[in-house]
C-alpha positions as CSV (number, residue, x, y, z in Angstrom):
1,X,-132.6,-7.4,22.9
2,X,-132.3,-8.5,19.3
3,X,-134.3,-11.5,17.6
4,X,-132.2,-13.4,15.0
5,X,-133.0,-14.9,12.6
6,X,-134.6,-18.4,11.9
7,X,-136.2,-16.8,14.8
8,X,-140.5,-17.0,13.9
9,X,-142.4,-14.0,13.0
10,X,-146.4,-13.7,13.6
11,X,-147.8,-10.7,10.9
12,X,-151.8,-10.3,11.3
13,X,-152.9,-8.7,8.6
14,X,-152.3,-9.5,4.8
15,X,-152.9,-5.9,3.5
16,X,-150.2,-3.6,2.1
17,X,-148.4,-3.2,5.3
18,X,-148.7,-6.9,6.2
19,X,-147.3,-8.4,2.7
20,X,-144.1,-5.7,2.8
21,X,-143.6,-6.4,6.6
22,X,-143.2,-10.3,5.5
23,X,-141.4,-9.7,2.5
24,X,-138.8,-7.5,4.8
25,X,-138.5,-10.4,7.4
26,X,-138.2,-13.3,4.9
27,X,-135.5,-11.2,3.1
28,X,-133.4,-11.3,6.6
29,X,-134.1,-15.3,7.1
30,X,-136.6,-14.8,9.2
31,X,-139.5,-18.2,9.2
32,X,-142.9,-16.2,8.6
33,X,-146.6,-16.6,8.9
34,X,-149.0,-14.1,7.9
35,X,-152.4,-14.6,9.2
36,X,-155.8,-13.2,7.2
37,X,-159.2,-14.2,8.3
38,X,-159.9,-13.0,4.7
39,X,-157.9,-12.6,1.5
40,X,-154.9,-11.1,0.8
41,X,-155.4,-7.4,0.6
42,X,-159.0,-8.4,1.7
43,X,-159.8,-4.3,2.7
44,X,-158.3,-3.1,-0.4
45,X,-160.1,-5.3,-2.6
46,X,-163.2,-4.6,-0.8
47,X,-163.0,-0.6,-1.6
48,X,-161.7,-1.7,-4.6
49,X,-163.5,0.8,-7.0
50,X,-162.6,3.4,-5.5
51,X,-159.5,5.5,-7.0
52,X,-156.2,6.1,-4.3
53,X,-155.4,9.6,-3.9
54,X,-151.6,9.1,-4.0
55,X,-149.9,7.9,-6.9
56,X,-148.5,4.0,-7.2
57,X,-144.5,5.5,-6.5
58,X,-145.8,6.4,-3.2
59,X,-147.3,3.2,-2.5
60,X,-144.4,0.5,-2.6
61,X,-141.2,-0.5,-1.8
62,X,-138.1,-1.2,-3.9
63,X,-137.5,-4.1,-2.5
64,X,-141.3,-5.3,-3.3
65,X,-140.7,-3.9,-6.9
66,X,-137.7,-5.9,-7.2
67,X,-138.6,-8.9,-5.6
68,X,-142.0,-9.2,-8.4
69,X,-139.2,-8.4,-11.3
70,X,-137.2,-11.6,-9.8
71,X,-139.8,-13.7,-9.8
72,X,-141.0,-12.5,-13.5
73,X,-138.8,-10.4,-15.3
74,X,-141.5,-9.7,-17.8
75,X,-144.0,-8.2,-15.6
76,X,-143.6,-4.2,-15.9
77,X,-145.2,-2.1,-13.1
78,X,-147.6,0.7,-13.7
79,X,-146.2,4.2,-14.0
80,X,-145.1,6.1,-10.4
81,X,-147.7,8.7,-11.5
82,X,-150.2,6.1,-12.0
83,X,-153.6,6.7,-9.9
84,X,-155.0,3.3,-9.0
85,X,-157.8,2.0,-7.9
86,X,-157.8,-0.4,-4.7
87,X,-158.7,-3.2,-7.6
88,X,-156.2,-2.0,-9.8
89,X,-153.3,-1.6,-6.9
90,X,-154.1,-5.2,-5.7
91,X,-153.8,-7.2,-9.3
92,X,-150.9,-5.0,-10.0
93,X,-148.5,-5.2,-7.0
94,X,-150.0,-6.4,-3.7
95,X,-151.2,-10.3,-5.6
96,X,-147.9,-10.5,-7.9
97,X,-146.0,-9.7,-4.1
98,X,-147.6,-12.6,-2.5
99,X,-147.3,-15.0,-5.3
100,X,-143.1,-14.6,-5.2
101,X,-141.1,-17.9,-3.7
102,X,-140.4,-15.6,-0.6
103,X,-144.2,-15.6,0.6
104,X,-145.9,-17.8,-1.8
105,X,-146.1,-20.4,1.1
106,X,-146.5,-18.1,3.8
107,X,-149.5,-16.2,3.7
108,X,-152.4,-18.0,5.5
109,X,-155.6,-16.8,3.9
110,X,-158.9,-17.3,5.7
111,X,-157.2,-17.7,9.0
112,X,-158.7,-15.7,12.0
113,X,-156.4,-14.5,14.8
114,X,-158.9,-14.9,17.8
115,X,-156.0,-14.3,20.7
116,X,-152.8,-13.6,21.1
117,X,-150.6,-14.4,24.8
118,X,-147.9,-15.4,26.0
119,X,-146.6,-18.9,26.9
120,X,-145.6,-19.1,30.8
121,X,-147.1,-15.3,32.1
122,X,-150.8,-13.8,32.5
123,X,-151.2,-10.0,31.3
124,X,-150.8,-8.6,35.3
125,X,-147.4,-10.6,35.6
126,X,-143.8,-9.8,35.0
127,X,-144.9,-6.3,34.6
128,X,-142.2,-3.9,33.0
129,X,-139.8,-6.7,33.5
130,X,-137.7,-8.2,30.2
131,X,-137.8,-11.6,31.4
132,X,-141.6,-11.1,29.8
133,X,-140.0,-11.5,26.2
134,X,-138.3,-15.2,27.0
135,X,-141.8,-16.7,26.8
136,X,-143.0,-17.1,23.3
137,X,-146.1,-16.2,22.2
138,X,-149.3,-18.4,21.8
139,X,-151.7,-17.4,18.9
140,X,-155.3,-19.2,19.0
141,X,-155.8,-19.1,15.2
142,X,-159.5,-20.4,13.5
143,X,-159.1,-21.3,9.9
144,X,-162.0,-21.5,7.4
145,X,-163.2,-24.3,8.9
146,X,-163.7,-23.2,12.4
147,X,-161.0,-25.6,13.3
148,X,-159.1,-24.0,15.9
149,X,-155.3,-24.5,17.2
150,X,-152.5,-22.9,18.5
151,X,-149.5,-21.3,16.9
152,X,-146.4,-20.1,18.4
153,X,-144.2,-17.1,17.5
154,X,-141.0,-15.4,18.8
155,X,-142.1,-12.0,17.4
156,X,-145.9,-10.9,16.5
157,X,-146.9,-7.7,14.6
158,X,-150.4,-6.7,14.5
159,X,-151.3,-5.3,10.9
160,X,-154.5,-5.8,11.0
161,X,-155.7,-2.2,10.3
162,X,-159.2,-0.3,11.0
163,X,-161.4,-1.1,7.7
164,X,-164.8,-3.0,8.3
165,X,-164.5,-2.3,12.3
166,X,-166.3,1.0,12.4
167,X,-167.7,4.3,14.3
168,X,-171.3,4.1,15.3
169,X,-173.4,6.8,13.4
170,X,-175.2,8.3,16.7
171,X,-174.4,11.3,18.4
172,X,-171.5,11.6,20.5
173,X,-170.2,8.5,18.8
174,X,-172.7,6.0,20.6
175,X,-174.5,4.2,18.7
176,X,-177.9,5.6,17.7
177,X,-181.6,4.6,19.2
178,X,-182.3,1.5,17.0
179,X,-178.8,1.7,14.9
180,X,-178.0,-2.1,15.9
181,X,-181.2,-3.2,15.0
182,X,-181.3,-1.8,11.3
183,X,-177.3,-2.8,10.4
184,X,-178.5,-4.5,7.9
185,X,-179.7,-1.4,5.9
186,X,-176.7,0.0,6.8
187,X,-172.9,0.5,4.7
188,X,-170.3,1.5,7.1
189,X,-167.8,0.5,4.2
190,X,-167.5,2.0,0.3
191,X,-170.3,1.0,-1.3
192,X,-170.0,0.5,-5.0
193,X,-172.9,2.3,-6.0
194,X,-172.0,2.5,-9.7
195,X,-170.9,-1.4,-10.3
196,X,-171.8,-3.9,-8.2
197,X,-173.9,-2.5,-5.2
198,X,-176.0,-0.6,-7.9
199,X,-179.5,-2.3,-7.2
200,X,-179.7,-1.6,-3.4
201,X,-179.3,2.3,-4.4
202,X,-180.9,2.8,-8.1
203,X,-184.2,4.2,-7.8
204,X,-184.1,4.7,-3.8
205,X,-183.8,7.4,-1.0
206,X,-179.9,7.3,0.3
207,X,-178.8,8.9,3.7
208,X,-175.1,9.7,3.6
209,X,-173.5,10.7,7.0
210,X,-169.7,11.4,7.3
211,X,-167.8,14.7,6.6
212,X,-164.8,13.1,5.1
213,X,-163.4,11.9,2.1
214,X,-165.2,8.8,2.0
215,X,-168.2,10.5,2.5
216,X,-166.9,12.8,-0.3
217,X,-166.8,9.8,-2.5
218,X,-170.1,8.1,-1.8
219,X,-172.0,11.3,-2.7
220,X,-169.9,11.9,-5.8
221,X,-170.9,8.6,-7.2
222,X,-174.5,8.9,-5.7
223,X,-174.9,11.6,-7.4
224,X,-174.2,10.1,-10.7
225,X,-176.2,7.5,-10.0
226,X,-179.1,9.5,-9.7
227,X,-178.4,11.8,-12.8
228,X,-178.9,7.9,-14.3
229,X,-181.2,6.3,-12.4
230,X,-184.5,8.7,-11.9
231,X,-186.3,8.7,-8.6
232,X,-182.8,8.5,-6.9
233,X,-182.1,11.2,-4.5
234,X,-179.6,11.8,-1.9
235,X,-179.9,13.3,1.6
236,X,-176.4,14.1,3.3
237,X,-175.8,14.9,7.1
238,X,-172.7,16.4,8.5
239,X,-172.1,16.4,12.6
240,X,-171.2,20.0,14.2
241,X,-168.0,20.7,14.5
242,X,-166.3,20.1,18.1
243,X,-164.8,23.0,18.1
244,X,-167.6,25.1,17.7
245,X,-166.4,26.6,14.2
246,X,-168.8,27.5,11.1
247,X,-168.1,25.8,7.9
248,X,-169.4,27.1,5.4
249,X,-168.7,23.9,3.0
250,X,-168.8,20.2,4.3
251,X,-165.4,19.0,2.8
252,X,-162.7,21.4,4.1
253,X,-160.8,21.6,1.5
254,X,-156.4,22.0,1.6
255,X,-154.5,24.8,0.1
256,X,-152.8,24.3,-2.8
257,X,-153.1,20.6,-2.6
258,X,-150.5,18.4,-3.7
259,X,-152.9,15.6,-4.2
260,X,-155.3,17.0,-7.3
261,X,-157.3,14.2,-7.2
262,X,-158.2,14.9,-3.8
263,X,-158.8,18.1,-4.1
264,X,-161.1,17.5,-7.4
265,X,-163.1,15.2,-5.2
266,X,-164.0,17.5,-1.9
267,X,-164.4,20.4,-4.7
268,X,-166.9,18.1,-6.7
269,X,-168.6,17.2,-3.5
270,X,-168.9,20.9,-2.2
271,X,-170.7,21.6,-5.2
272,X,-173.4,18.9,-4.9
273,X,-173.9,20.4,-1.4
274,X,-174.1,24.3,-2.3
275,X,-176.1,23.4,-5.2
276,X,-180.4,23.7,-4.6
277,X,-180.9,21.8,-7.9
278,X,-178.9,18.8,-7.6
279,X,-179.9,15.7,-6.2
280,X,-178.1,15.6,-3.2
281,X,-179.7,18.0,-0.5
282,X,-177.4,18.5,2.3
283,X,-178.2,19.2,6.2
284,X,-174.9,20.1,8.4
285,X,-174.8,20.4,12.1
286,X,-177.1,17.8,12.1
287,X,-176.6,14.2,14.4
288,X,-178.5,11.0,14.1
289,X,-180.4,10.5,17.3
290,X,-182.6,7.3,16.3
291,X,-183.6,5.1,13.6
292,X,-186.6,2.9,13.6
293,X,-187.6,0.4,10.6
294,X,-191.2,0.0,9.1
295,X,-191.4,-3.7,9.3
296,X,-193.7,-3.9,6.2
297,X,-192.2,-1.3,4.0
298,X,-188.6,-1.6,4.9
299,X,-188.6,2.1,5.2
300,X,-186.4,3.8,7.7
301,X,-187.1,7.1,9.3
302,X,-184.3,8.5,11.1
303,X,-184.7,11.3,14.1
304,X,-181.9,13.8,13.3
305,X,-181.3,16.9,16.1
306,X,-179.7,19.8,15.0
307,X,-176.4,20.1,17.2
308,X,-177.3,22.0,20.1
309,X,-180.1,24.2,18.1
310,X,-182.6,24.9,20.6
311,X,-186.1,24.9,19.9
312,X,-187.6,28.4,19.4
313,X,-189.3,29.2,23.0
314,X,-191.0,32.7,24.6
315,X,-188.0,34.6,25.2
316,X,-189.3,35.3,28.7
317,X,-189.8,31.5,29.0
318,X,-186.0,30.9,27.7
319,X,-184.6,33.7,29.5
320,X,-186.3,32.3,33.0
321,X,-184.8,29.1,32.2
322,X,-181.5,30.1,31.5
323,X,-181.4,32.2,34.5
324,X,-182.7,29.1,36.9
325,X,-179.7,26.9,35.4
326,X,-177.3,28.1,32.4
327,X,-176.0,24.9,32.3
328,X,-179.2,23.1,31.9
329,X,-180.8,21.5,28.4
330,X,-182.9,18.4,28.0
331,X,-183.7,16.7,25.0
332,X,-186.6,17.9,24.8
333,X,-185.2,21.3,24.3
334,X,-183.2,20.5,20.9
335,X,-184.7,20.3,18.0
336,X,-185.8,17.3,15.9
337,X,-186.3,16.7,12.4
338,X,-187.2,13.4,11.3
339,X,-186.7,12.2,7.1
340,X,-187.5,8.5,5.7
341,X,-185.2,7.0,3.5
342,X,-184.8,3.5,1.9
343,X,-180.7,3.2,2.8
344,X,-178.1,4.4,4.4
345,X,-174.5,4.7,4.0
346,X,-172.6,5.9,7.1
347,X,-169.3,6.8,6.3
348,X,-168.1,7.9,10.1
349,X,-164.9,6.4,10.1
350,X,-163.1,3.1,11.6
351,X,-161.5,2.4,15.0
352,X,-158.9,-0.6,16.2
353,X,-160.1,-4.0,17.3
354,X,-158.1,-4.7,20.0
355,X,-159.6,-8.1,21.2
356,X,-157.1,-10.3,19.4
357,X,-154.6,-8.2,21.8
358,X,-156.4,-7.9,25.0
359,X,-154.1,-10.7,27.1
360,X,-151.2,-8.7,26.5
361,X,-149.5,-5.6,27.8
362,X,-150.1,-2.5,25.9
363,X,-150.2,1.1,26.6
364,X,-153.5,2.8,24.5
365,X,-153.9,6.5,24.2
366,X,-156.9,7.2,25.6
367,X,-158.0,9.4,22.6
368,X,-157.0,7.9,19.5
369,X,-157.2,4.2,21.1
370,X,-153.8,4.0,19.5
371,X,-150.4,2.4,21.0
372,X,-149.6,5.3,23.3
373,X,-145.9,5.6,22.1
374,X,-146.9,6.5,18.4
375,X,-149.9,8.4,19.2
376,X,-148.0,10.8,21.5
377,X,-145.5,11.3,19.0
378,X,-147.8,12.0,16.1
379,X,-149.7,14.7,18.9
380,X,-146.1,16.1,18.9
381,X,-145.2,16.1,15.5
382,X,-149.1,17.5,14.8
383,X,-149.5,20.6,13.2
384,X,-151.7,23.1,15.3
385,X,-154.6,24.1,13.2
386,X,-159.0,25.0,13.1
387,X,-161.0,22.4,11.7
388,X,-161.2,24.8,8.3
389,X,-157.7,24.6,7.9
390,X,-156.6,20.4,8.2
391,X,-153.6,19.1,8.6
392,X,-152.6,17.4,4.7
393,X,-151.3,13.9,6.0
394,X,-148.3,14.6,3.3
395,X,-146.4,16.9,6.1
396,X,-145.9,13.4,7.8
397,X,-143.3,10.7,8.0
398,X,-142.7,7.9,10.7
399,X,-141.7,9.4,14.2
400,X,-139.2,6.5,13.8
401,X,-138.2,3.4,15.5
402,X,-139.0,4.0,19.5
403,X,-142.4,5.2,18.8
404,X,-143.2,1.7,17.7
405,X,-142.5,-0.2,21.3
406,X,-145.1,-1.2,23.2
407,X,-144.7,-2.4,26.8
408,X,-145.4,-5.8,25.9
409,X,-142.1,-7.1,24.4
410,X,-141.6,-8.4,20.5
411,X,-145.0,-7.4,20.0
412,X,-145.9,-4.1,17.7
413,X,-148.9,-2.7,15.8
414,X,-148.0,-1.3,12.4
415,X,-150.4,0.1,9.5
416,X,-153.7,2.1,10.1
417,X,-154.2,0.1,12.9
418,X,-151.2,1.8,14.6
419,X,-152.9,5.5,14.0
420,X,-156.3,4.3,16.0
421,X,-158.8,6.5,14.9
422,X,-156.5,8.9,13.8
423,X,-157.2,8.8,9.7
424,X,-153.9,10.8,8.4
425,X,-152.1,7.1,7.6
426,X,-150.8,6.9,4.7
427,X,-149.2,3.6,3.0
428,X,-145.8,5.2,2.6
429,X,-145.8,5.7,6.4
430,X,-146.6,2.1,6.7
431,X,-143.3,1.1,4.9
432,X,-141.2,3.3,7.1
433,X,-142.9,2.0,10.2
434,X,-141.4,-2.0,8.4
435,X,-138.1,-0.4,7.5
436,X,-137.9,1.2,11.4
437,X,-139.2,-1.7,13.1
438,X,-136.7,-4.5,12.1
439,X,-133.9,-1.7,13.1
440,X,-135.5,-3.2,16.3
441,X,-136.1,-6.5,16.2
442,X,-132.4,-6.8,14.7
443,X,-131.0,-4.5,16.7
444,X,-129.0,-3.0,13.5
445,X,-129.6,1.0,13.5
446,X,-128.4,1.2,10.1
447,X,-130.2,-1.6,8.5
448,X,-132.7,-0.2,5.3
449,X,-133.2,-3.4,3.1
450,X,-134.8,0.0,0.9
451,X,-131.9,1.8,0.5
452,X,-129.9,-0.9,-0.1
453,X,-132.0,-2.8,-2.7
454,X,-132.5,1.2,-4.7
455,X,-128.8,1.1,-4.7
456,X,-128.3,-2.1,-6.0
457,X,-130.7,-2.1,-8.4
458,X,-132.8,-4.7,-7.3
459,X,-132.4,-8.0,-5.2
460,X,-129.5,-10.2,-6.0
């Protein structure tokens, strides 16, 4: 069933994603609020020294380049090939986006969305029954205040994306012995280690943990910061792989890569790691079991067991053991290393909060803790591969329109929040998720306000 326009549109989340999905429905007539319990483009800013991978043409809409040349036809936009940083990307398009007549009065900054439900019907009611979308939706909303009320909304997209809500550091993704108690010493974000977050890292002992990209870039940087600052040194810690595999570098690299920044980085990286003279001395296989804090020194010493490495034992001893029970291995039988360090940086990835959501009716897959429509679709669309051949997150585009309904009507999840855990998301899938999704919520299968503004040259 199609939602009209004035009809009232709920966006969480006023990140990239957010600000085009608003700029889409306020371009249709649609009344919009967009809800941030920070600033706008809060998460980008907050990585914001870090440089994007994909180039700026990849990164925005023509109806989001047109509407900024609208509202100031002197402002130029940097060049398609243009590799921003988060900074850079937000003064450049996502600021000038939000400041146009169509959002400037919109876009609620410092507004938390504590709870979202419906008006007349519990989560266990009206199940699989469309009479569910005639209620309206009640959002409890805090602003920056703590003063609390209650919004209503026809339609409500969650955009509220993964950054800042992060993976635990211990093994099997628990939290480690003592983890919650030492946060504080703890980055789970992007550190800026070379501008402002200098002084906590100058000079010290940094633990990195996280095989990715972000990982990739913290030790690229840390390792510049130590070839400046003396007495800095780096240890980095890699988990085993789950499929058993050997790496023989900690950044799997992708062939031929079509992103050379990218590449540059996870070579640059590899290279700190294979290299016995550099700063950065890197342990793979290796998960963090405990941390415990010197209360006077600040110093942290953190228990790290080497996969499932077991201790070296009489072989008649082992064989005895194995013999007795194949299956059987305490933790007593792995073996422990333990370092000290001053900080650490754990760059182990981000999952969805889903508490906002909790009252309402949604289908989650069990792996990726994604909306189960678009994470089964992304497992079909997923290219089969080893963990030393990745799947590049270019050979993607939005599994289109169905794979974003949920069971709960007029409500959807769009942006890295819609992936879960899954970290291939890239911005340009974000605005074919908006383009798809209001092929939905308008009921027009051949609506692209993209397309349409491309061909026109720009909004009239």
């Amino acid at each position: 069933m199609s939602v009209l326009p004035p009809a009232t549109i709920a966006i969480i989340g006023a990140g990239p994603v957010g600000v085009e999905a608003a700029l889409y429905a306020r371009f249709l007539g649609y009344d919009v609020r967009v809800y941030d319990r920070g600033r706008i483009a809060d998460s980008v800013r907050r990585w914001g020294q870090v440089r994007l991978f994909s180039p700026f043409g990849m990164n925005v809409s023509s109806l989001g380049l047109a509407a900024i040349q609208a509202q100031d036809p002197e402002w130029q936009p940097p060049d398609d090939d243009a590799l921003l940083t988060g900074r850079e990307f937000a003064a450049a398009y996502l600021l000038p986006l939000a400041a146009t007549d169509l959002l400037r009065d919109h876009v609620h900054e410092n507004t938390e969305v504590v709870a979202v439900g419906r008006s007349s019907s519990l989560k266990h009611e009206l199940v699989g029954q469309e009479s569910r979308g005639d209620d309206d939706f009640r959002i409890l909303v805090r602003d920056a205040t703590d003063q609390e009320r209650v919004d209503t909304a026809d339609v409500v997209i969650d955009a509220s994306g993964t950054y800042g809500h992060h993976n635990w550091l211990g093994q099997g993704g628990i939290a480690a012995v003592g983890e919650p108690a030492a946060r504080d010493a703890i980055a789970y974000e992007l550190p800026d280690v070379l501008g402002d977050d200098r002084r906590h890292y100058a000079g010290r002992r940094v633990l990195v943990v996280g095989g990715g990209y972000s990982a990739a870039t913290t030790i690229v940087s840390l390792a510049q910061l130590a070839r400046d600052e003396p007495g800095t040194s780096v240890v980095w810690v890699t988990r085993p792989p789950a499929d058993g595999a050997t790496r023989t570098q900690p950044i799997v690299r992708i062939p031929h890569d079509r992103l050379t920044a990218r590449d540059t980085l996870a070579a640059a990286a590899n290279a700190l790691a294979a290299d016995a003279d550099s700063t950065v001395e890197y342990r793979p296989n290796r998960w963090v079991r405990a941390i415990t804090r010197d209360e006077t020194t600040g110093a942290l010493t953190v228990e790290l067991s080497a996969g499932d490495e077991p201790i070296a034992h009489d072989a008649a001893q082992q064989n005895n053991a194995q013999q007795d029970d194949p299956e059987r291995r305490t933790v007593e039988e792995v073996a422990v290393e333990q370092i000290t360090v001053d900080q650490i940086i754990a760059n182990v990835g981000y999952r969805p909060d889903h508490r906002l959501s909790d009252e309402l009716q949604l289908h989650r897959c069990y792996a990726s803790d994604g909306p189960m429509k678009l994470a089964a679709a992304l497992l079909a669309a997923s290219i089969s591969t080893s963990s030393d051949t990745p799947v590049d997150c270019l050979d993607q585009s939005s599994p289109g329109p169905a794979a974003l309904l949920t069971p709960e009507p007029d409500f959807y999840v769009l942006g890295a929040k819609s992936f879960g855990r899954n970290s291939q998301f890239l911005l340009s899938v974000g605005l074919e998720q908006v383009r798809d999704l209001f092929t939905i919520i308008g009921d027009r299968e051949d609506l692209d306000l993209y397309r349409t503004t491309a061909l026109r040259g720009g909004v009239t």
